[in-house]
C-alpha positions in Angstrom: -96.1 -28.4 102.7 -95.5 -26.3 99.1 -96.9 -29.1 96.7 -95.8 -26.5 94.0 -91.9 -26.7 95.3 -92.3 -30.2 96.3 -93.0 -31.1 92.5 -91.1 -28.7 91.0 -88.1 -30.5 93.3 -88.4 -34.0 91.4 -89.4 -32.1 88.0 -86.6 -33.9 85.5 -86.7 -30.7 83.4 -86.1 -28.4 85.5 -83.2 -25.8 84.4 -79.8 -26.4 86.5 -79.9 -22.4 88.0 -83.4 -23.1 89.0 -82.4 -26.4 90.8 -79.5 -23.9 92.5 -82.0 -21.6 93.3 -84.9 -24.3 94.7 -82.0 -25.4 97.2 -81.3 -22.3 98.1 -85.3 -22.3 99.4 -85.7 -25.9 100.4 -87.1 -27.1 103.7 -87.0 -30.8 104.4 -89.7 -31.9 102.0 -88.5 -29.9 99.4 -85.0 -31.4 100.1 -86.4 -34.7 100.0 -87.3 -34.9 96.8 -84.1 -32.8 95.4 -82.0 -35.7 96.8 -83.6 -38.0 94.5 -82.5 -36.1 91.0 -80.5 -37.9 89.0 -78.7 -34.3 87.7 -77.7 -32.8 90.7 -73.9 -32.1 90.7 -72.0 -33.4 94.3 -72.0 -29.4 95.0 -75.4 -29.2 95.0 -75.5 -32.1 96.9 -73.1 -30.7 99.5 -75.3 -27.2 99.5 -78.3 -29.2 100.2 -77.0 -31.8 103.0 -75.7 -28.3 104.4 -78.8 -26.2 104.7 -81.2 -29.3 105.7 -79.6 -32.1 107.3 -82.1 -34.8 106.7 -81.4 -34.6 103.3 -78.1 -35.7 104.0 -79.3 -39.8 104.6 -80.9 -40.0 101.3 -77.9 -38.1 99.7 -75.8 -40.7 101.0 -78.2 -43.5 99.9 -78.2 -42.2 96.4 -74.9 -42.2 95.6 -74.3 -38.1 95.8 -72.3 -37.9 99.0 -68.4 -39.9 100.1 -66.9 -39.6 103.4 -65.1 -36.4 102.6 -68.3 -34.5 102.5 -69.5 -35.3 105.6 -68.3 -34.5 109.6 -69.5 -37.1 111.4 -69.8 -34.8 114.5 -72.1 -32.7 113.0 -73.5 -35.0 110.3 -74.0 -38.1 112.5 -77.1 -39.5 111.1 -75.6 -39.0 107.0 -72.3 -40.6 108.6 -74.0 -43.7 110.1 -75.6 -44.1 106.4 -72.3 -44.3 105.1 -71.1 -47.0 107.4 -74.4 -48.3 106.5 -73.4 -48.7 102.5 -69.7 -50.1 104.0 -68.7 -46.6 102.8 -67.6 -44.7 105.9 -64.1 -44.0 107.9 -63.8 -47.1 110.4 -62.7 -44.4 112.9 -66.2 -43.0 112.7 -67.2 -46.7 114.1 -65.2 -46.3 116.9 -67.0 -43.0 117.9 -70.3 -43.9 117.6 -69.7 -47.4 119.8 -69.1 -45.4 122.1 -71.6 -42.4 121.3 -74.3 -41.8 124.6 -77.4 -41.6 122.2 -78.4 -45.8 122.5 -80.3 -45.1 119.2 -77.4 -44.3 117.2 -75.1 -47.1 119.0 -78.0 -49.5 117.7 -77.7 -48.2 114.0 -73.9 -49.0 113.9 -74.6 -52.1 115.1 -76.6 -53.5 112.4 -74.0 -51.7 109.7 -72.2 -54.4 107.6 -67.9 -54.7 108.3 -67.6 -53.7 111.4 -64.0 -53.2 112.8 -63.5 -56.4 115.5 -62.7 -53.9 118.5 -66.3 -52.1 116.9 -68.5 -55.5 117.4 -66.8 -56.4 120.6 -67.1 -53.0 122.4 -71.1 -53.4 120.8 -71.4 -56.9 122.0 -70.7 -55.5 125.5 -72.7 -52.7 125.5 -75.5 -51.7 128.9 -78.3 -51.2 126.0 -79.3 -54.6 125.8 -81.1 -53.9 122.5 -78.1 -52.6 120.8 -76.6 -55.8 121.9 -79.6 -57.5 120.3 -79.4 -55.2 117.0 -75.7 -56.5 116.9 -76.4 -60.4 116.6 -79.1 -60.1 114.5 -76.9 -58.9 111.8 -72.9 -60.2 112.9 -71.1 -62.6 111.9 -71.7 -66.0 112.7 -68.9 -66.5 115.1 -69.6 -63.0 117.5 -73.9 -64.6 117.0 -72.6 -67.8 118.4 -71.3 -66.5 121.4 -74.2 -64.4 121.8 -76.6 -67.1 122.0 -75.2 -67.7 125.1 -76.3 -64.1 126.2 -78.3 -64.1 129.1 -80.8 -61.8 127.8 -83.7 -64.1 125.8 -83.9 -61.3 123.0 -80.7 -61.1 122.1 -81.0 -65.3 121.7 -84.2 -64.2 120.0 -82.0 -62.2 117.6 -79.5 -64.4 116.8 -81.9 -67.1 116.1 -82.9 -64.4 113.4 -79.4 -64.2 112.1 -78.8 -66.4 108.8 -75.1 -66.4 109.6 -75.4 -68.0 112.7 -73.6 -71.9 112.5 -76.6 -74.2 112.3 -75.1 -76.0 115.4 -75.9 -73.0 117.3 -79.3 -72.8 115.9 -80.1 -76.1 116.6 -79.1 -75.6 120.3 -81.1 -72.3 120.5 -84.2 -74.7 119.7 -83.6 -77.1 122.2 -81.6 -75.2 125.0 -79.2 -78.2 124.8 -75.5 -76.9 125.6 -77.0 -73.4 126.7 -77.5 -71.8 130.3 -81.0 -71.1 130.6 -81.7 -67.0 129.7 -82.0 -64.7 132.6 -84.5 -62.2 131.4 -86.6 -61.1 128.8 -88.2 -58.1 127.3 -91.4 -58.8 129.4 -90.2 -59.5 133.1 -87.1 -57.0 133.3 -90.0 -54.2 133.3 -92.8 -55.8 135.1 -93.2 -58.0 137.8 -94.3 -61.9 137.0 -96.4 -63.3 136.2 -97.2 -60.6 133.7 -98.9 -60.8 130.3 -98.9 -57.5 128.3 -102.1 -55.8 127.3 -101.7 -53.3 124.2 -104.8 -51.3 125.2 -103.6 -50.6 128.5 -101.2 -47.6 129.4 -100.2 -46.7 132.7 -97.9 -43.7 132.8 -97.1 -44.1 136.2 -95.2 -47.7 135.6 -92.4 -47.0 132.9 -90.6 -49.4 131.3 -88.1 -50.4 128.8 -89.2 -49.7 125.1 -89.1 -52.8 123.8 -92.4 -53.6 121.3 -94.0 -56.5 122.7 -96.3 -58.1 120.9 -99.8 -58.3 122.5 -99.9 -61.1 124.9 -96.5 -60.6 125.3 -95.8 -62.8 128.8 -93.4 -63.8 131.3 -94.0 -66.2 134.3 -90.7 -66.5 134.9 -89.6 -68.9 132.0 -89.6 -65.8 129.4 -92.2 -67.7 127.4 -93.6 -65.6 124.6 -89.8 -64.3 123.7 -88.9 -68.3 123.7 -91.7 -68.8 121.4 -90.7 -65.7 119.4 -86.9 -67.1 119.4 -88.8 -70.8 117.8 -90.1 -68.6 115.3 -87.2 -66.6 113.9 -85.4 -70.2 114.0 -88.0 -71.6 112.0 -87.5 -68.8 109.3 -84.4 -68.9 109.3 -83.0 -71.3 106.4 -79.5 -72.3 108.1 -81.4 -73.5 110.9 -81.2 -77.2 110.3 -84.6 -79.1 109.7 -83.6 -81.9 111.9 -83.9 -79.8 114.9 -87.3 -78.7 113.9 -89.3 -81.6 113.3 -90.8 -81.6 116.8 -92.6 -79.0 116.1 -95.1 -80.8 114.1 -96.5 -81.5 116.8 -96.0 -78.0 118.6 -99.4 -76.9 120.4 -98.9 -73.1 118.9 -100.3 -73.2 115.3 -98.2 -70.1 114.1 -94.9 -72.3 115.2 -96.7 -75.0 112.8 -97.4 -72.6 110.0 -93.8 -72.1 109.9 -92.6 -75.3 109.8 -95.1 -76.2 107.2 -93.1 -73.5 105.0 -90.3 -74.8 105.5 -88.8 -75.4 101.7 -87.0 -78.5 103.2 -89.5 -80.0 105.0 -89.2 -83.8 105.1 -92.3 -85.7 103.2 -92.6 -87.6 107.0 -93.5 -84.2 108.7 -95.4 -83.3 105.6 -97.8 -85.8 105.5 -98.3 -85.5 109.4 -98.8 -81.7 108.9 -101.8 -82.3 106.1 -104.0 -83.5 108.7 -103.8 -80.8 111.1 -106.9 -79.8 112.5 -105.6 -75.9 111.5 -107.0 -74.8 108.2 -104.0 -72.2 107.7 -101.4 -75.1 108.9 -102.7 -76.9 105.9 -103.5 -74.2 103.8 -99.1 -73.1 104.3 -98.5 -76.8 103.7 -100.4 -76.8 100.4 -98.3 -73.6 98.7 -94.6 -75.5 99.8 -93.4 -76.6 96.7 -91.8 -79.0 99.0 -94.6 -81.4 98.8 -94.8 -84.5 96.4 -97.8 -84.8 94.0 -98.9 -87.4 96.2 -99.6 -84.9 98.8 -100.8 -82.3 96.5 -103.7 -85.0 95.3 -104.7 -85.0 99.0 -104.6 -81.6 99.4 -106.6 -80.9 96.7 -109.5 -82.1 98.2 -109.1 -80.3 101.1 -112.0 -77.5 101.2 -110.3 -76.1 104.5 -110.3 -72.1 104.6 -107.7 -71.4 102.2 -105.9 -74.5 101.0 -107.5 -75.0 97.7 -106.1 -71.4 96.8 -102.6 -71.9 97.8 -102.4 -75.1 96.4 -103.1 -73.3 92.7 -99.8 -71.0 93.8 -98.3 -74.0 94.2 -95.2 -74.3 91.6 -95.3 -78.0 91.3 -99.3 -78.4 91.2 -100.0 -80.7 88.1 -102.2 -79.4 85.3 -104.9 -81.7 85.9 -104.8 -80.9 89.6 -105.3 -77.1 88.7 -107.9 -77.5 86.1 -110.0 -79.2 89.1 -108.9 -76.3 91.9 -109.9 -73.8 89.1 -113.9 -75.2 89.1 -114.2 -75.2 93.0 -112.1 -72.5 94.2 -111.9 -68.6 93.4 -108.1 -68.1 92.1 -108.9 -64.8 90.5 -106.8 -63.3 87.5 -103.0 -64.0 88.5 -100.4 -65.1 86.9 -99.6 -68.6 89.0 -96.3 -69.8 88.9 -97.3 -73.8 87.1 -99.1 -71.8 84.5 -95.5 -69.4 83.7 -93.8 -72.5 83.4 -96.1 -74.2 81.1 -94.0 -75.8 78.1 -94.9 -74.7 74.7 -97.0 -78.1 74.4 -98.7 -77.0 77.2 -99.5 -73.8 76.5 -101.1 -75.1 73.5 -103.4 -77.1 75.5 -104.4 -74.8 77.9 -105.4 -72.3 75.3 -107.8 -74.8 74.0 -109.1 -76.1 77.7 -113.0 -76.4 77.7 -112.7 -74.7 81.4 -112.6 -70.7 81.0 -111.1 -70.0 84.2 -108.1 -72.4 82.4 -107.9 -70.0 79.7 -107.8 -66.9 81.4 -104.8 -67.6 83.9 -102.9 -68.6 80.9 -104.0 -65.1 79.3 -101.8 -63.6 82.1 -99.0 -64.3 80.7 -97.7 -61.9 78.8 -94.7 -63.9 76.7 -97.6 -66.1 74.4 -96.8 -67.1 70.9 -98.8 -64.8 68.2 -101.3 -67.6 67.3 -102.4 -68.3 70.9 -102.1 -64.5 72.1 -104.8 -63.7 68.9 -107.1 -67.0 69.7 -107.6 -65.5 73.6 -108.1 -62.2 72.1 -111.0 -63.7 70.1 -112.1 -66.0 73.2 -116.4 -65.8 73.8 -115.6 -65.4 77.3 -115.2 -61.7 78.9 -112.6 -63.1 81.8 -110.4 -64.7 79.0 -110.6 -61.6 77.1 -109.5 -59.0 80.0 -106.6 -61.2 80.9 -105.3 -61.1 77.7 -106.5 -57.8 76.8 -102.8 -56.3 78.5 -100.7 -58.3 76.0 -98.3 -56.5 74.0 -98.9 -57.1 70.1 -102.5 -56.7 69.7 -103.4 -55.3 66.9 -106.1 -52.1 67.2 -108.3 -54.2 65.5 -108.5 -56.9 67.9 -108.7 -54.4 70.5 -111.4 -52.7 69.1 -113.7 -55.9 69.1 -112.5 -56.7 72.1 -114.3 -53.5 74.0 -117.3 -54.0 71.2 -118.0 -57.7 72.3 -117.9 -57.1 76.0 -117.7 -53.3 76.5 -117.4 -52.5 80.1 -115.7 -55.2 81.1 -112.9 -54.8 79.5 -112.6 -51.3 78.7 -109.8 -50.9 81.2 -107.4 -54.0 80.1 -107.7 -52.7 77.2 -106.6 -49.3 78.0 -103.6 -50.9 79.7 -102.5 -52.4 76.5 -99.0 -51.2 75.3 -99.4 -50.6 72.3 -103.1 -49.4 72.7 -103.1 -46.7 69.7 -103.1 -42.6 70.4 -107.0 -42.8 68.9 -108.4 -45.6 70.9 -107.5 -44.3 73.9 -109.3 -40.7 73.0 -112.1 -43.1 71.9 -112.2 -45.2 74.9 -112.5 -41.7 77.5 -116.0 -41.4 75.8 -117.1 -44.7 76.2 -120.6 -44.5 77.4 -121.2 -45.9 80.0 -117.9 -44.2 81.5 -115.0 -46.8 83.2 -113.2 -45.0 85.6 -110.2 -47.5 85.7 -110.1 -46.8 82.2 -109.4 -43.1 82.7 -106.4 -44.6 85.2 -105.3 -46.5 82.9 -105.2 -44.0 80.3 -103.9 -40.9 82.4 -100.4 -43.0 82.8 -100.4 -44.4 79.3 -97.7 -42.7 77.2 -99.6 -42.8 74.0 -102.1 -41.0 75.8 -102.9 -37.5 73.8 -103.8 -34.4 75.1 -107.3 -34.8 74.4 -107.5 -38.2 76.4 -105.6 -36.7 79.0 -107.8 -33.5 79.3 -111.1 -36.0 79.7 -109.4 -37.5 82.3 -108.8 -34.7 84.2 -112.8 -34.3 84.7 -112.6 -37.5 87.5 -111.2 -36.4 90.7 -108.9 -39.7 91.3 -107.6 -39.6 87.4 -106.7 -36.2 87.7 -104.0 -36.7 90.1 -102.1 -38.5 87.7 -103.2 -37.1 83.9 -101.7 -33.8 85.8 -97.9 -35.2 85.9 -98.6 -36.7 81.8 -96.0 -34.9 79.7 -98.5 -35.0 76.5 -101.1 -32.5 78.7 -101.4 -29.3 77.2 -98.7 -26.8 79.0 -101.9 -24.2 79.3 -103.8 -27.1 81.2 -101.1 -27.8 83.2 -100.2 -24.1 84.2 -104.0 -24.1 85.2 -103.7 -27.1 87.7 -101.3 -25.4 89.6 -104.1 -23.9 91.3 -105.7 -27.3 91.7 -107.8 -27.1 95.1 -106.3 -30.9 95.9 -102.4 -30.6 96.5 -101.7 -33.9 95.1 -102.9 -32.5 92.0 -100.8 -29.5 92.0 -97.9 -31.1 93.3 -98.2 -33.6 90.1 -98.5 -30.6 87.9 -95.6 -29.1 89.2 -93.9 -32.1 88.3 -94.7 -32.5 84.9 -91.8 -31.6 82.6 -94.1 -30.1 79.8 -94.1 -26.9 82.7 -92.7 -24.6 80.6 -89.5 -23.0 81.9 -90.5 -19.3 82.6 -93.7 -20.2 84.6 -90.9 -23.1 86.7 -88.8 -19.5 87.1 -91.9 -17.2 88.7 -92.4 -20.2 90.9 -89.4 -20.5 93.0 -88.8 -17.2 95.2 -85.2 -15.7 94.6 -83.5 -16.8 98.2 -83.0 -14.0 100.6 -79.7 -12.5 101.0 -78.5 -12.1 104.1 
């Protein structure tokens, strides 16, 4: 790889002849990043699609290439991404349902508007995966005749398939109405009983490449592809909840989990679940925001592996209920969602809690009223102040005392402030003892100067990105190109402040031919 051309490729400043000339050079990770530029004329695009055609997809997905730039015959992967954005000829459908390469047949089929004749000549396709491909993302009438496919992984699929009729999903879960399934990804390559063992290769016994999951089985009744069928089912929201209460009861936890999820779970099957003898059953229950406070009071006192902490990320977890989690559980600085919805009254109340941990979730919010914003900022504890420290509005002052009350704890928040000054951050790259998250923090800061950004350049890790900072002297960047870590130089290469005439020695003149 050229890390010089590779940065130099997503280098915003670069002149539009040197962009001309950088195409005119490119190899595929060049071209990658030149088909992100927001500049680059649909000529250039077309240059660059024709000289390497891998650009061509992202070209596509960026907005720089229409169907009259592109032959599917010779183009067909940039083609297929076309179809992909619902942007293609439909005649190009037509020929790749019928193209021999399986994998491309199985790209179509997951692309959005298919032509009828397109999904049926799919939905009868030998590859059984492209069938599969197909009814994960069809409509709901093709999915609900392919649930009566005989291959259990297509079922799988369209159990997976949100347009699917929830009638169909329902009988998918129960079998009811549905001949039993023929085969599955396990038994049509290997004999049954089988149960597949991911640390086990034999190259003499081929099969079809399907990933199985290890402990992938068959015995004859396609079990593990059934139970992966339950599970798609139980993610999928238009499955109705009706049909999957009796899974409360299930003997596979993960199938539990699931249901326990589930945003319209019954409070019957809720209360039933919050005594399962599964910690992470529990612990999935206790996050729903499906459950009544009732349940949440219950769950609170659950000191199962886990629970206590989802139950904080819990949006309906009352106040009083948090306060108590906060004392006997480690929640860690995160902004949880019943703290970002606190009313103004709350708020209030929270900033004044005599629990610290209280305090310093509310510091993560980053919308506070002045008064309460300023009152954190002055808070004796150093976890309230480094969750607040990040909050635009803080005055230099207060940031100042912030890093003199409790130094190295909080050196780095406050680096990540906003509106953290041009002369702070040159004071905070000296700070003794050194905070290497501070230099992170200050090597992306855009009020960083260049002599912050040259002390940052002295730690191996900050240097990679004080080396893209436009504020970095030209002469320092110029130097970096010579970086012994690509990364480095690649970042350099990037970095607008590159001055022109050095961009120009850097890309070769393309040979003529």
């Amino acid at each position: 790889m050229n890390h010089v051309l590779c940065g130099l490729a997503v280098n915003e400043a670069l002149p539009f002849e040197l962009v001309g000339r950088l195409i005119a050079v490119a190899d595929e990770d060049i071209a990658h990043g030149l088909a992100g530029r927001a500049d680059l004329t649909r000529e250039q695009a077309a240059d660059l699609a024709a000289r390497v055609e891998e650009s061509a997809v992202r070209l596509v997905y960026e907005g720089r290439l229409t169907a009259a730039d592109i032959n599917p015959l010779t183009q067909p992967h940039a083609a297929l991404a076309l179809l992909d954005e619902a942007a293609g000829d439909p005649e190009w459908a037509r020929l790749f349902a019928r193209d021999p390469d399986a994998g491309r047949r199985a790209k179509l089929a997951a692309c959005p508007g298919l032509p009828a004749d397109v999904r049926e000549t799919l939905a009868a396709d030998p590859d059984v995966q492209v069938v599969a491909e197909l009814a994960l993302w069809t409509t709901g009438d093709l999915a609900a005749r392919l649930a009566r496919h005989p291959h259990a992984g297509v079922r799988r699929a369209v159990a997976a398939n949100e347009a699917t009729p929830p009638q169909v999903l329902a009988m998918l879960i129960t079998g009811e109405g549905l001949p039993p399934a023929e085969r599955c990804p396990v038994c049509e390559g290997e004999a049954t009983p089988y149960r597949h063992d991911p640390y086990r290769h034999d190259p003499s016994r081929p099969r079809l490449e399907w990933d199985l999951r290890p402990g992938a089985s068959c015995a004859g009744s396609h079990g593990s592809t059934l139970h992966e069928l339950a599970e798609q089912a139980l993610r999928n929201p238009a499955t109705p909840v009706g049909a999957l209460l009796g899974f409360t009861d299930h003997p596979s936890p993960l199938l539990r989990c699931r249901l326990a999820a589930r945003p319209d779970l019954p409070p019957e099957s809720a209360a039933r679940l919050s005594g399962d003898p599964v910690p992470g059953v529990r612990a999935e229950l206790a996050e729903n925001p499906a459950i009544g406070d009732a349940l949440i009071r219950v769950l609170a006192a659950d000191r199962g592996h886990d629970v206590q902490r989802r139950l904080a990320h819990n949006p309906r977890v009352p106040l009083d209920v948090l306060s108590g989690l906060a004392a006997v559980t480690r929640i860690g600085p995160s902004l949880l969602p019943r703290i970002a919805a606190a009313s103004p009254s709350e708020t209030e109340e929270l900033s004044r809690s005599s629990h610290p941990v209280m305090r310093m979730l509310l510091a993560e919010r980053r919308d506070l009223p002045a008064g309460t914003r300023n009152a954190l900022a002055d808070d004796p504890d150093a976890k309230v102040v480094g969750s607040i420290a990040p909050h635009p509005g803080l005055s230099e002052t207060r940031l100042r005392s912030m890093v003199e009350r409790h130094g190295v704890r909080v050196v780095a928040k406050v680096a990540a402030n906003p509106g953290a000054p041009p002369a702070l951050l040159e004071d905070l790259t000296g700070h003794i003892p050194p905070v290497r998250k501070a230099l992170r923090e200050i090597a992306r800061h855009p009020n960083a100067t260049g002599p912050a950004l040259l002390a940052c350049l002295a730690d191996r890790q900050t240097r990679r990105v004080a080396a893209g900072h436009p504020a970095l002297p030209p002469e320092a960047i110029v130097e970096l190109l010579a970086d012994h870590d690509g990364l480095v130089v690649e970042a350099a290469a990037a970095n607008p402040s590159l001055p022109p005439a050095v961009m120009a020695e850097l890309i070769p003149e393309p040979t003529r031919t």
